[in-house]
C-alpha positions in Angstrom: 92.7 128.4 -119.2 93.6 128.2 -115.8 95.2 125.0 -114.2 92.3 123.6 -112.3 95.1 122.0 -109.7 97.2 125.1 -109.1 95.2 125.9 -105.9 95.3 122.2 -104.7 97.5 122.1 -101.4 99.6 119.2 -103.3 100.3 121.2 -106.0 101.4 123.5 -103.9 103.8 121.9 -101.8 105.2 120.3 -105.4 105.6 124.1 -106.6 107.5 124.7 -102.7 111.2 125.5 -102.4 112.9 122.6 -100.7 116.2 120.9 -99.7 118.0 117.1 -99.6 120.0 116.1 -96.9 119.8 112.3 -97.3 120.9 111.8 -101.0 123.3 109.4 -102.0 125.0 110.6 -105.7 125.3 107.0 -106.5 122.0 106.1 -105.4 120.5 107.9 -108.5 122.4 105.9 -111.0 119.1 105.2 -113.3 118.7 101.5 -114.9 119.2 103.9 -118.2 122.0 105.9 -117.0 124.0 102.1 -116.0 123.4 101.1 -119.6 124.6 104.0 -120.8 128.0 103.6 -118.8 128.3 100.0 -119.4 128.1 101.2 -123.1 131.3 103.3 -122.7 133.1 101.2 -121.0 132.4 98.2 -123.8 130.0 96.7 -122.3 126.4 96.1 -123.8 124.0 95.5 -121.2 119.3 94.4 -121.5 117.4 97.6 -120.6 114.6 95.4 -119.6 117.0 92.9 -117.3 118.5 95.8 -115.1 115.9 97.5 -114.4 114.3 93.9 -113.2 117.8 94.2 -110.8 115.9 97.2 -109.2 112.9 95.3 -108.3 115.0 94.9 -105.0 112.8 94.5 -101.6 115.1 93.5 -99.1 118.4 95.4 -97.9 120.7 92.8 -98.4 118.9 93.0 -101.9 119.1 96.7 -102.1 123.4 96.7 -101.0 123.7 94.0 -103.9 122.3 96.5 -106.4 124.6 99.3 -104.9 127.4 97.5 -105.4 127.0 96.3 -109.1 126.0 99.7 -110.5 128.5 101.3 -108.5 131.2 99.2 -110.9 130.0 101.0 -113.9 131.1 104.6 -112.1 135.1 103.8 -113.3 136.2 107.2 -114.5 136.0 110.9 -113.2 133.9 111.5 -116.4 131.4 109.0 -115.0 131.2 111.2 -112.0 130.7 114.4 -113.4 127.9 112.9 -115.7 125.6 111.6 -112.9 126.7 114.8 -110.9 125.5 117.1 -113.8 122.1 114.4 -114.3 121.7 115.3 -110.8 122.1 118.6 -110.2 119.1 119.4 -113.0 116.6 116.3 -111.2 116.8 118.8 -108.1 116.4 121.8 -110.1 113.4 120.1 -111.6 112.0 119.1 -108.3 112.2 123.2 -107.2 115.2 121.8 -104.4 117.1 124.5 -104.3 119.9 123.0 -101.8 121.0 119.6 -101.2 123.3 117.7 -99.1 125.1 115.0 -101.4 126.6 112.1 -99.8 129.3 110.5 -101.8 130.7 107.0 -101.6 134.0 107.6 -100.6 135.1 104.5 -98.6 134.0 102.7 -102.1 135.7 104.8 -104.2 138.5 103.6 -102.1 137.9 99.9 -102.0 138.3 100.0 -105.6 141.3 102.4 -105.5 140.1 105.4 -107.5 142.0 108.4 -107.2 139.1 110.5 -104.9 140.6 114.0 -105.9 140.0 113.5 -109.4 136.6 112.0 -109.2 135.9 114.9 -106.8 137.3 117.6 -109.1 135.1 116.3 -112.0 132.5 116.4 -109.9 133.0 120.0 -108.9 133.9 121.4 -112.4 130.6 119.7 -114.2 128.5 120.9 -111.7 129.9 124.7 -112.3 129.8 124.1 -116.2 125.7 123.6 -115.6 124.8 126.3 -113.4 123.4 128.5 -116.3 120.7 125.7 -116.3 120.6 124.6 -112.3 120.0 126.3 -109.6 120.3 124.0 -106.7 123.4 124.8 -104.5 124.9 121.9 -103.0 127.3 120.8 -100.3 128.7 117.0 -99.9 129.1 114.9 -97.6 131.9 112.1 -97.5 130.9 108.6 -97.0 132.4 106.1 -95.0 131.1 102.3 -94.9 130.6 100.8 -91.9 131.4 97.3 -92.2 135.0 97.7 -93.5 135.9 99.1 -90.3 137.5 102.0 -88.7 140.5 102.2 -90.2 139.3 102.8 -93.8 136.8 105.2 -92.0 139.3 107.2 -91.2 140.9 107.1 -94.4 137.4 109.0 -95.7 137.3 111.6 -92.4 140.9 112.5 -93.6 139.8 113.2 -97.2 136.8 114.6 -95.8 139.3 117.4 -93.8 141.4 118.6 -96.7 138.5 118.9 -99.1 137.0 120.6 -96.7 137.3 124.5 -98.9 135.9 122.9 -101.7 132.1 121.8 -100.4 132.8 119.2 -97.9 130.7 119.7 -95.1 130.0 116.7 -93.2 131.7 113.2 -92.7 128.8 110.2 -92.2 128.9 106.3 -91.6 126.6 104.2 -94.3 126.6 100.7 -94.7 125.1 98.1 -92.8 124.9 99.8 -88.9 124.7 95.8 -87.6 127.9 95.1 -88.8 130.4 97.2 -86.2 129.9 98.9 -83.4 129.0 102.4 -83.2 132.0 102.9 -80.4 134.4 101.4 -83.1 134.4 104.5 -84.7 134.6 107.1 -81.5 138.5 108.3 -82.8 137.2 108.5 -86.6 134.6 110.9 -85.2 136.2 113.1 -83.0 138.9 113.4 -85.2 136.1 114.5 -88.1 134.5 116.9 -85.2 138.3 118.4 -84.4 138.6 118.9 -88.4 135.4 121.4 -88.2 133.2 119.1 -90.4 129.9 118.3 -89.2 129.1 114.3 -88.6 126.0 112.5 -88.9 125.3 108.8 -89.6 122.7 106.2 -90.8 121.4 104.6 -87.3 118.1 102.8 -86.7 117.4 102.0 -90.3 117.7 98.4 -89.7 119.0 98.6 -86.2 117.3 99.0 -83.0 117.0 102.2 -80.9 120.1 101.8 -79.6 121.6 102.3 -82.3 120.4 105.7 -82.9 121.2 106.8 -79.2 124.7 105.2 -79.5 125.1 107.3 -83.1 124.1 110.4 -80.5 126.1 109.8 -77.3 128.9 107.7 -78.9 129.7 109.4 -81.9 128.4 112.9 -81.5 126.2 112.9 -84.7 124.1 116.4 -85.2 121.9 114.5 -87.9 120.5 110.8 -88.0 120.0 108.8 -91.1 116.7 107.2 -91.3 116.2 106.5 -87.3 112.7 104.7 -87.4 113.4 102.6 -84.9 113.2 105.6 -82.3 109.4 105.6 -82.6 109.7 102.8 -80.3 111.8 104.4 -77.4 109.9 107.2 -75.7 113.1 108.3 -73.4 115.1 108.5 -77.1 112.5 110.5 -79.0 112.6 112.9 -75.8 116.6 113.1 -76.6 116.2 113.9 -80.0 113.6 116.8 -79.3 115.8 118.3 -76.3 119.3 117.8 -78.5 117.0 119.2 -81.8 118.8 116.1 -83.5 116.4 115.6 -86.5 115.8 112.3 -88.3 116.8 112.5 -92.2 113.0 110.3 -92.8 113.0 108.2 -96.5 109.8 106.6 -96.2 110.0 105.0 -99.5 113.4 103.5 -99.3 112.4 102.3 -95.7 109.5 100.1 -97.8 111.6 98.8 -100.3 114.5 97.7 -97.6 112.1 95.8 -95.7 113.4 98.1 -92.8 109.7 99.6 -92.3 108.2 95.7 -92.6 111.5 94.8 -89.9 110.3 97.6 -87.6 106.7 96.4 -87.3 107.4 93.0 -87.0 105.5 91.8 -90.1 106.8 90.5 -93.7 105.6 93.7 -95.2 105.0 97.2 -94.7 102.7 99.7 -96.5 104.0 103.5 -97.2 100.8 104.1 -95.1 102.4 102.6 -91.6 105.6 104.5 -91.9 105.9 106.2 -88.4 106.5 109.8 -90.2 103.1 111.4 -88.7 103.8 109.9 -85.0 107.5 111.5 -85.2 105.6 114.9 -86.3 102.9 114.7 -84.0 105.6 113.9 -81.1 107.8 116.9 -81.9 110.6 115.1 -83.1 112.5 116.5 -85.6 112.5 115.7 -89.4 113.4 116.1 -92.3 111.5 114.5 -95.8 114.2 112.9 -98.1 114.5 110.0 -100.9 118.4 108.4 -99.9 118.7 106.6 -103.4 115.8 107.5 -105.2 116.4 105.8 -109.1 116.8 102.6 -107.1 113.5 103.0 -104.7 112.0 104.6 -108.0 111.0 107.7 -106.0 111.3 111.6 -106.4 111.4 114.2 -103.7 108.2 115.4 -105.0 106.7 111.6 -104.9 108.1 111.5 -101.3 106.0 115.3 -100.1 103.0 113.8 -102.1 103.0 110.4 -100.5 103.0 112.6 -96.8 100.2 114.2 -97.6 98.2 111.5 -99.5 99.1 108.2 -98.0 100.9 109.1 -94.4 98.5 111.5 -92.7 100.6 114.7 -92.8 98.7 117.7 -93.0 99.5 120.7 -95.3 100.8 122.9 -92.6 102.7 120.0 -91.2 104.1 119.2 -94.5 105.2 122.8 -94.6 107.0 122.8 -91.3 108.9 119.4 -92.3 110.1 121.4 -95.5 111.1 124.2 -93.4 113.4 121.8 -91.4 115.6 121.1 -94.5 116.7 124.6 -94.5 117.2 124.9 -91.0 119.2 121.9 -90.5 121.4 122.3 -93.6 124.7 122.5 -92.7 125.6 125.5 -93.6 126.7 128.8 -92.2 124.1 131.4 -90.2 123.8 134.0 -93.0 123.7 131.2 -95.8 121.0 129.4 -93.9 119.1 132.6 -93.1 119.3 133.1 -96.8 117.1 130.1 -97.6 115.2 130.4 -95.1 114.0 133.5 -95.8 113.4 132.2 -99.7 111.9 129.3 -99.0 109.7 131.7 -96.3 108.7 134.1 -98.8 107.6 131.7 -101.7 105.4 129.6 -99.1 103.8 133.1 -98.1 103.0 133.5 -102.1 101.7 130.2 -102.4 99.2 130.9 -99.3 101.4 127.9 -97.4 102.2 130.3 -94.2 
């Protein structure tokens, strides 16, 4: 018998080719994967209590639980492991490229040796290819608030890794914390190494912050950005610069960057301002940032456009069309995609 949803325009986009470019590795550490770890490393830890931890709805809340599942990642093997858990969620998902950032500046802070956890990494994502076929590139991670100095530290890392998948060096943490000219000589000396630079701005800062990420520090690609729905002059600069937004509705929820950005003590997936961006011309791109602790999916996140934030299919379409064009990658990789991601949509009667 037939599958009475196959011709749905949901189902559809589910079945549709797509990429990640604003996916933290650690961000999908699972409450079952943390027990798991904990388990290795001696420690025996309640199912039921951590995942209460990831009941978080506030991003102080939200950095706490980075931070404490981040101290179960100890050992290259731990690396590899989420890598390789990864890897096959994409796979799953029909994401056939992503963009992974990695938490470099904390690997630092707790002085792990970066090559190694990086080489582990590498080597269990190449022992799983027989059963994934995502290809993915990596961004290294630096955190904002401890400074400039230990940025640079990542954007040097970033450089010599640079043959083995490094593509891009970007600025997480909490953007309130430093300013975004702090940075300037971390950036141009990431942009003078060849690597691409993006960075989270107007997540939980003001629009400012996303035209200081832009004119400041040269980013091609903004993380989150939702505040520039309120800045007419900077929405027209990210449509003239094509500088998309990397859009994670459900993380901007369960922050309480969405409810920050309205002004109200709570926000609804329905008000995120993803359908205003589209219907203003600004560019996007539909991801899930840390998806096992906003218990989402990057097929939750093209569902919940369609169902519960206006999009329409052939918006929805476009959006995943963007991943692919603003991956960083080189002309004839892109074009490779493209064309893929082109030809399925064709067969699913998308285009």
């Amino acid at each position: 018998m037939a599958d009475p949803s196959r011709g749905k325009p949901a189902e559809k986009v589910r079945r549709l080719s797509k990429a990640e470019l604003h996916l933290h590795l650690e961000g999908c550490l699972s409450p079952e994967l943390v027990v798991k770890l904990a388990e290795v490393h001696g420690e025996k830890l309640n199912g039921e209590e951590v995942a209460a931890r990831y009941q978080t709805k506030s991003f102080p809340a939200f950095l706490d639980l980075f931070k404490w599942t981040t101290t179960y990642l100890r050992t290259p093997r731990d690396y590899a492991h989420l890598a390789k858990t990864v890897a096959l969620n994409l796979t799953a998902q029909n994401c056939l490229y992503a963009e992974i950032t990695l938490s470099v500046g904390v690997m630092l802070l707790r002085n792990q040796n970066v090559e190694s956890n990086f080489a582990a990494i590498l080597d269990a994502l190449a022992e799983s290819q027989d059963s994934s076929r995502v290809q993915i590139r990596w961004i290294f991670d630096a955190v904002r608030q401890f400074g400039p100095e230990k940025a640079m530290e990542v954007a040097r890392l970033a450089a010599q890794m640079k043959s083995k998948g490094v593509v891009a060096f970007g600025l997480g943490g909490d953007e309130q914390s430093l300013p975004a000219a702090d940075f300037r000589g971390v950036y141009d000396y990431a942009a003078a190494a060849g690597l691409h630079c993006l960075a989270h701005a107007g997540e939980m800062g003001d629009p400012q912050s996303v035209r200081d990420a832009i004119e400041i520090l040269h980013a091609e690609r903004i993380g989150h950005g939702i505040a520039a729905i309120q800045d007419e002059a900077l929405m027209d600069l990210l449509i003239e610069r094509k500088i998309p937004l990397e859009i994670c509705p459900e993380s901007n929820v369960r922050t309480g960057a969405l409810a920050k950005l309205l002004g109200s003590l709570s926000a609804r997936i329905e008000d995120h301002p993803l359908r205003r961006f589209v219907a203003r011309g600004v560019p996007v791109t539909l991801a899930t940032d840390d998806p096992a602790m906003f218990h989402t999916t990057l097929n939750d996140a093209y569902a919940l456009a369609i169902e519960k934030m206006g999009l329409t299919t052939a918006q929805l379409v476009s959006v995943a069309e963007a991943g692919f064009h603003h991956a960083f990658l080189s002309p004839p990789e892109k074009q490779a995609l493209l064309d893929r991601f082109r030809t399925e949509a064709r067969s699913l009667d998308l285009l």
